[in-house]
PyMOL CGO cylinders between C-alpha atoms (Angstrom):
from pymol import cmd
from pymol.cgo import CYLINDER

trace = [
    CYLINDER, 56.97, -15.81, -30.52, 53.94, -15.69, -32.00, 0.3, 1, 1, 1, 1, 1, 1,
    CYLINDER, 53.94, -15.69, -32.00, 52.17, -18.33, -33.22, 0.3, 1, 1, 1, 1, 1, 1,
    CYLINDER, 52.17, -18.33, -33.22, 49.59, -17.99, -36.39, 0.3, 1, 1, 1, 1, 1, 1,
    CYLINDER, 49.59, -17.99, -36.39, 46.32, -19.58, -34.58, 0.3, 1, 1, 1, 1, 1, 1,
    CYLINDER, 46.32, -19.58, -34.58, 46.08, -19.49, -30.47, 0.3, 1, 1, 1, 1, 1, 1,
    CYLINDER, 46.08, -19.49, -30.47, 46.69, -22.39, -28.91, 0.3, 1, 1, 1, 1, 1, 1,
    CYLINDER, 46.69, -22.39, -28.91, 48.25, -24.16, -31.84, 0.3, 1, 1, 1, 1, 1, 1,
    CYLINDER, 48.25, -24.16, -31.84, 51.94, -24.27, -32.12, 0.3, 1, 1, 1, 1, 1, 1,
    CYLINDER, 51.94, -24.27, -32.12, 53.36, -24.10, -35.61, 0.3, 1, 1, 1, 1, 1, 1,
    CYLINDER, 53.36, -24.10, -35.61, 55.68, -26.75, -36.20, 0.3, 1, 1, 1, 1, 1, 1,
    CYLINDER, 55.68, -26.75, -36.20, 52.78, -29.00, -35.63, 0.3, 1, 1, 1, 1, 1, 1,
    CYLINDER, 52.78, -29.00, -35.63, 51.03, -27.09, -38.50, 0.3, 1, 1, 1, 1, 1, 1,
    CYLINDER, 51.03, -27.09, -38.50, 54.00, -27.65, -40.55, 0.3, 1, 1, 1, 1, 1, 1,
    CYLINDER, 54.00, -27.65, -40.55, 54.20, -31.68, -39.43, 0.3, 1, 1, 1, 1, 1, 1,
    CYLINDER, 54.20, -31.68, -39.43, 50.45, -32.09, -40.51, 0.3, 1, 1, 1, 1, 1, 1,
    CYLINDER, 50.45, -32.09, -40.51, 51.38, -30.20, -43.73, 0.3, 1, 1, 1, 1, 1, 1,
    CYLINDER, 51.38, -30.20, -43.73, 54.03, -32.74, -44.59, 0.3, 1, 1, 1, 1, 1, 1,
    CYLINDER, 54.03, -32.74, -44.59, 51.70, -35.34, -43.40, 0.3, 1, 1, 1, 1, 1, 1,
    CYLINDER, 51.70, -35.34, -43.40, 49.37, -34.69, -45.67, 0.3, 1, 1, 1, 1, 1, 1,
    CYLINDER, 49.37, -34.69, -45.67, 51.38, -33.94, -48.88, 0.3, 1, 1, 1, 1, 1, 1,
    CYLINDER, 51.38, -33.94, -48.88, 53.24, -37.36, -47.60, 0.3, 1, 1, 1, 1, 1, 1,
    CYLINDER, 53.24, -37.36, -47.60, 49.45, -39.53, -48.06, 0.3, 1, 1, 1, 1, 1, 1,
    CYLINDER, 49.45, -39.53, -48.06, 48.66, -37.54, -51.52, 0.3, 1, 1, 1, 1, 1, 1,
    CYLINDER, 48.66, -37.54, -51.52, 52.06, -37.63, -53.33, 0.3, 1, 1, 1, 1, 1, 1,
    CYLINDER, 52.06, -37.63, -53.33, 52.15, -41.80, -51.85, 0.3, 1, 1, 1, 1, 1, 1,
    CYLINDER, 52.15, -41.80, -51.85, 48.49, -42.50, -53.15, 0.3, 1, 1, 1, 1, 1, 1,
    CYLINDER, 48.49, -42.50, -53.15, 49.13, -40.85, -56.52, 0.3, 1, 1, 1, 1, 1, 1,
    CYLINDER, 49.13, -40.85, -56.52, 52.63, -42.71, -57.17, 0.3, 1, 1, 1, 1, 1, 1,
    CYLINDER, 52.63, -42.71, -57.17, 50.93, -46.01, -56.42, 0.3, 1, 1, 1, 1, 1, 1,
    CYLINDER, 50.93, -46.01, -56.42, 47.77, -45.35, -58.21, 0.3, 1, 1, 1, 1, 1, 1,
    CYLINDER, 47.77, -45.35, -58.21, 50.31, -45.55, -61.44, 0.3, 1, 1, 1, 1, 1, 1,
    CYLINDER, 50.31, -45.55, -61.44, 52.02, -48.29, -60.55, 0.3, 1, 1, 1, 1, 1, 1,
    CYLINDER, 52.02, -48.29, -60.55, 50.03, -50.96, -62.49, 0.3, 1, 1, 1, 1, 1, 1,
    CYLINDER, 50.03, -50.96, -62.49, 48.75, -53.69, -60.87, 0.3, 1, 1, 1, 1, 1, 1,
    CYLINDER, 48.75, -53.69, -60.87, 51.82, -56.38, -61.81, 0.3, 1, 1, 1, 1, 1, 1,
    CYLINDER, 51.82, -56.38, -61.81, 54.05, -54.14, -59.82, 0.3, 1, 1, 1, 1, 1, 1,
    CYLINDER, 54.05, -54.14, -59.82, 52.71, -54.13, -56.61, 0.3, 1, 1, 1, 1, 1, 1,
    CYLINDER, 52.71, -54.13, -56.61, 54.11, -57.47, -54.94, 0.3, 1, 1, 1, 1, 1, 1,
    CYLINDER, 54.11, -57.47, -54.94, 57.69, -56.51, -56.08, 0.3, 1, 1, 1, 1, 1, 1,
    CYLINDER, 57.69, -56.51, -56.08, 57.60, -52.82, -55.16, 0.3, 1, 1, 1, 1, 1, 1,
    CYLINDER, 57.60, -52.82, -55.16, 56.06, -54.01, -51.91, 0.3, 1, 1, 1, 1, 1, 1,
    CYLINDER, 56.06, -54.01, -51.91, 58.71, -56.62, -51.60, 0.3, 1, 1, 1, 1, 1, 1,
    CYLINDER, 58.71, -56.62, -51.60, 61.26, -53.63, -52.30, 0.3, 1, 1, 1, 1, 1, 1,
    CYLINDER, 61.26, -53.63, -52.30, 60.42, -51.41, -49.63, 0.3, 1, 1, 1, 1, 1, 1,
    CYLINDER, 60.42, -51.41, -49.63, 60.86, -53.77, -46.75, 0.3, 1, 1, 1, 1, 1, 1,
    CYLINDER, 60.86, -53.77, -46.75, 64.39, -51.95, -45.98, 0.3, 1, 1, 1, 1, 1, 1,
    CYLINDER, 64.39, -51.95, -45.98, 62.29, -48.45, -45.73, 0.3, 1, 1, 1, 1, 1, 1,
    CYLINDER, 62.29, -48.45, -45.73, 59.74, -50.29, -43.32, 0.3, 1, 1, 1, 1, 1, 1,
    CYLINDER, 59.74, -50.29, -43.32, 63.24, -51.61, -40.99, 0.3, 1, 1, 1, 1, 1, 1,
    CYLINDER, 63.24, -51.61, -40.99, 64.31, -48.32, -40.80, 0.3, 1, 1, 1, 1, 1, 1,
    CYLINDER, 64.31, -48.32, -40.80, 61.00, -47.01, -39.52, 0.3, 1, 1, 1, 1, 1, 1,
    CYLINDER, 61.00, -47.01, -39.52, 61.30, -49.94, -36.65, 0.3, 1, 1, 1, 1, 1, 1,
    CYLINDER, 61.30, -49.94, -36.65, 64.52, -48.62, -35.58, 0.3, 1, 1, 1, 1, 1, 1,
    CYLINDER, 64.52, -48.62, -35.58, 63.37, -45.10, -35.37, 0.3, 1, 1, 1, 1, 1, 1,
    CYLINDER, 63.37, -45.10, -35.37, 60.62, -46.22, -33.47, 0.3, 1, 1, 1, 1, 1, 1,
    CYLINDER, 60.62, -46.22, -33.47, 63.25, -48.29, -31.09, 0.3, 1, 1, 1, 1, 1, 1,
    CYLINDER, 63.25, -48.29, -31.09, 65.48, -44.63, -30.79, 0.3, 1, 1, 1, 1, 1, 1,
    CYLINDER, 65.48, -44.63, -30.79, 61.89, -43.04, -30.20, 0.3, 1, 1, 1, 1, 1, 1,
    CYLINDER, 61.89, -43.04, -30.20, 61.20, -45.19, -27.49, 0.3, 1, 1, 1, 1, 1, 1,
    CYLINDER, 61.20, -45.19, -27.49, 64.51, -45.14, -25.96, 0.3, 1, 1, 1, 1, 1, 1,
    CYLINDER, 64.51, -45.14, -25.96, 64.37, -41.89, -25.27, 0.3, 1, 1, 1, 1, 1, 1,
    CYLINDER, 64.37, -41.89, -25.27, 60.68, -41.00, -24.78, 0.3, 1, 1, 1, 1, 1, 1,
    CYLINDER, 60.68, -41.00, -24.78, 59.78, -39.07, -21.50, 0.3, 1, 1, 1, 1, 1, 1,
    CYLINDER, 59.78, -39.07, -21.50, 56.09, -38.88, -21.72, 0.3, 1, 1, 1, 1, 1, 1,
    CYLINDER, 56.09, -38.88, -21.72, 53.53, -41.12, -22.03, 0.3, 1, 1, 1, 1, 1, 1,
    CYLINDER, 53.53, -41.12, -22.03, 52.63, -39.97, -25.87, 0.3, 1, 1, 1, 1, 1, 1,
    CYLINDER, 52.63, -39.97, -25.87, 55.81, -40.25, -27.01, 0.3, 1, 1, 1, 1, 1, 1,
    CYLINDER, 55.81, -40.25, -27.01, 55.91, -44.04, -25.89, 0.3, 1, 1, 1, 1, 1, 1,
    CYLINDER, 55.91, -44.04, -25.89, 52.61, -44.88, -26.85, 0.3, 1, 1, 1, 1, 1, 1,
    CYLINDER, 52.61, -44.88, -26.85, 53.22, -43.00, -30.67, 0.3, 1, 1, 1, 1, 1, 1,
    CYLINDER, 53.22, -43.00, -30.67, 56.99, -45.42, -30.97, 0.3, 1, 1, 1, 1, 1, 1,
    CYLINDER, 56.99, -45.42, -30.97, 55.02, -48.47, -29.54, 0.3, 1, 1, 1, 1, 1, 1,
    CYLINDER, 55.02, -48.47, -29.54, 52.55, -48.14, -32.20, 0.3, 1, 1, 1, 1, 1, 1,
    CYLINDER, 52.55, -48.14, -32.20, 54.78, -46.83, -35.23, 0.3, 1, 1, 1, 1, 1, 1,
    CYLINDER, 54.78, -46.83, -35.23, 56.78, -50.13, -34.08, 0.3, 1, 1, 1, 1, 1, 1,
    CYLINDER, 56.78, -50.13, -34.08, 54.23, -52.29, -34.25, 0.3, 1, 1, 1, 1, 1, 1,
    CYLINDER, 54.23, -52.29, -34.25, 52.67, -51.42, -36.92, 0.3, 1, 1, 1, 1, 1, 1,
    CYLINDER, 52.67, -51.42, -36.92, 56.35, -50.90, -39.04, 0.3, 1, 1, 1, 1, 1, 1,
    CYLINDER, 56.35, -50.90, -39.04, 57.24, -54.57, -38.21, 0.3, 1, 1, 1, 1, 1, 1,
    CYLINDER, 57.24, -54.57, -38.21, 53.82, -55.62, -39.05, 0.3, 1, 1, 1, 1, 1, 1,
    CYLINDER, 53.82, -55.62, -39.05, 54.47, -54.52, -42.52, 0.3, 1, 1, 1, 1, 1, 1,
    CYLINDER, 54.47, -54.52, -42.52, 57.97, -55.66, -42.90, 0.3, 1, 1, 1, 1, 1, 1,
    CYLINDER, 57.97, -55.66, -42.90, 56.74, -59.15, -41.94, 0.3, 1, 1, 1, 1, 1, 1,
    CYLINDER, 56.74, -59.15, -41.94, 54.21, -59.24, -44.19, 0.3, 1, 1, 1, 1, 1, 1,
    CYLINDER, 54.21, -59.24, -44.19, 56.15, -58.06, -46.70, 0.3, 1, 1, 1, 1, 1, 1,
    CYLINDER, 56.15, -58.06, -46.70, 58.71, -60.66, -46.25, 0.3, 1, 1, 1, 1, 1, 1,
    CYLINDER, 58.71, -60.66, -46.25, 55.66, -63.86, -46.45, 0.3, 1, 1, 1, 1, 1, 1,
    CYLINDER, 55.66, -63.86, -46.45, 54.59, -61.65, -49.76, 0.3, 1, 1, 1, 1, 1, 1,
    CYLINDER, 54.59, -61.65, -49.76, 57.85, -61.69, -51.21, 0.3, 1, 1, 1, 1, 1, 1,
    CYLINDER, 57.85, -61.69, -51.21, 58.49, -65.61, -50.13, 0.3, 1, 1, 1, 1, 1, 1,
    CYLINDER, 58.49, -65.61, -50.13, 55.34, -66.05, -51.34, 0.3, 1, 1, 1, 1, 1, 1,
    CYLINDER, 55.34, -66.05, -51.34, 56.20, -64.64, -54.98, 0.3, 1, 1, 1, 1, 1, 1,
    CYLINDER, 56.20, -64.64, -54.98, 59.49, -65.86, -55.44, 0.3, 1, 1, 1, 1, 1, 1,
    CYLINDER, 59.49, -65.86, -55.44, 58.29, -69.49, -54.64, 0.3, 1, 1, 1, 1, 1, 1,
    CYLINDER, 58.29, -69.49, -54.64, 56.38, -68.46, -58.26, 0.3, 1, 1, 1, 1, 1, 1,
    CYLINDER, 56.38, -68.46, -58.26, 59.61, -68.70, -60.27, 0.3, 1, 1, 1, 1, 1, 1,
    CYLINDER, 59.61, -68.70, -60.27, 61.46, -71.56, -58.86, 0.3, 1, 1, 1, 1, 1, 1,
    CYLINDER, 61.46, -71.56, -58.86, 61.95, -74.47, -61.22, 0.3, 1, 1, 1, 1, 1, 1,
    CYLINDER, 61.95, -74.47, -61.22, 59.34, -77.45, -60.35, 0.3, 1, 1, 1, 1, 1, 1,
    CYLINDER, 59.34, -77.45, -60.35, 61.38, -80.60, -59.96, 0.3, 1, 1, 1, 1, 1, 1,
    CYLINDER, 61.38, -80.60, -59.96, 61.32, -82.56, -62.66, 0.3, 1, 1, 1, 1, 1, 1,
    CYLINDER, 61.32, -82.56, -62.66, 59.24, -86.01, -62.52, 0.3, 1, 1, 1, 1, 1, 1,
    CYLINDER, 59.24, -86.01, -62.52, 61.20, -88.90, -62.28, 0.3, 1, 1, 1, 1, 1, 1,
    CYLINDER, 61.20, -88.90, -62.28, 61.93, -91.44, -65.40, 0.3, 1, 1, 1, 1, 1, 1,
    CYLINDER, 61.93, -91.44, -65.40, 59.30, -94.02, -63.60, 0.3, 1, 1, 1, 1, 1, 1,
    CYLINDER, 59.30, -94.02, -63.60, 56.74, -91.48, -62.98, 0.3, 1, 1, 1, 1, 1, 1,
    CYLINDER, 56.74, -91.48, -62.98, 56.73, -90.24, -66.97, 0.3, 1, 1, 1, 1, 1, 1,
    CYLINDER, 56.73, -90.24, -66.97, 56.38, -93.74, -68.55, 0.3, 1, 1, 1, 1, 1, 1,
    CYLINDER, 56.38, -93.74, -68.55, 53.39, -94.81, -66.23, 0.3, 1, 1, 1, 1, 1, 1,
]
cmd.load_cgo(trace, "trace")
């Protein structure tokens, strides 16, 4: 097999040709989303950002060489980073539209 430039192998090519359609097509979609959006689409995604921490737990559990653990330890980290986060954001804005208790009969008159 061939490959189109020495030393480089060409599904790594490819994987850095996703990768970087991946970071334009995501920071053109979220460019549009306006500004009100953000929290809940953030909020949203958590699910996405789980399933990224168990691929980096199957990554892990079967990594053989030290860049393979090193590249799950940090997609893991970084993954639960954001689905914590996310969670405290979401908390965070639903605490916005829960009713405030309503003062009590001796607090109004005063």
């Amino acid at each position: 097999m061939t490959h189109a430039l020495p030393g480089l192998h060409v599904p790594l090519v490819i994987e850095l040709t996703i990768l970087a359609l991946a970071i334009f097509l995501g920071v053109e979609v979220i460019s549009k989303v306006p500004a009100m959006l953000h929290t809940p689409l953030m909020s949203g995604t958590n699910f996405i950002h789980g399933i990224v921490v168990v691929g980096a737990i199957v990554v892990l559990g079967v990594a053989d060489d030290t860049t393979l653990k090193v590249v799950g330890f940090v997609a893991m980290v970084l993954a639960t980073a954001n689905v914590v986060g996310g969670w405290f954001v979401t908390d965070r804005m639903l605490e916005m539209f829960k009713r405030r208790p309503e003062p009590k009969k001796d607090e109004r008159d005063a």
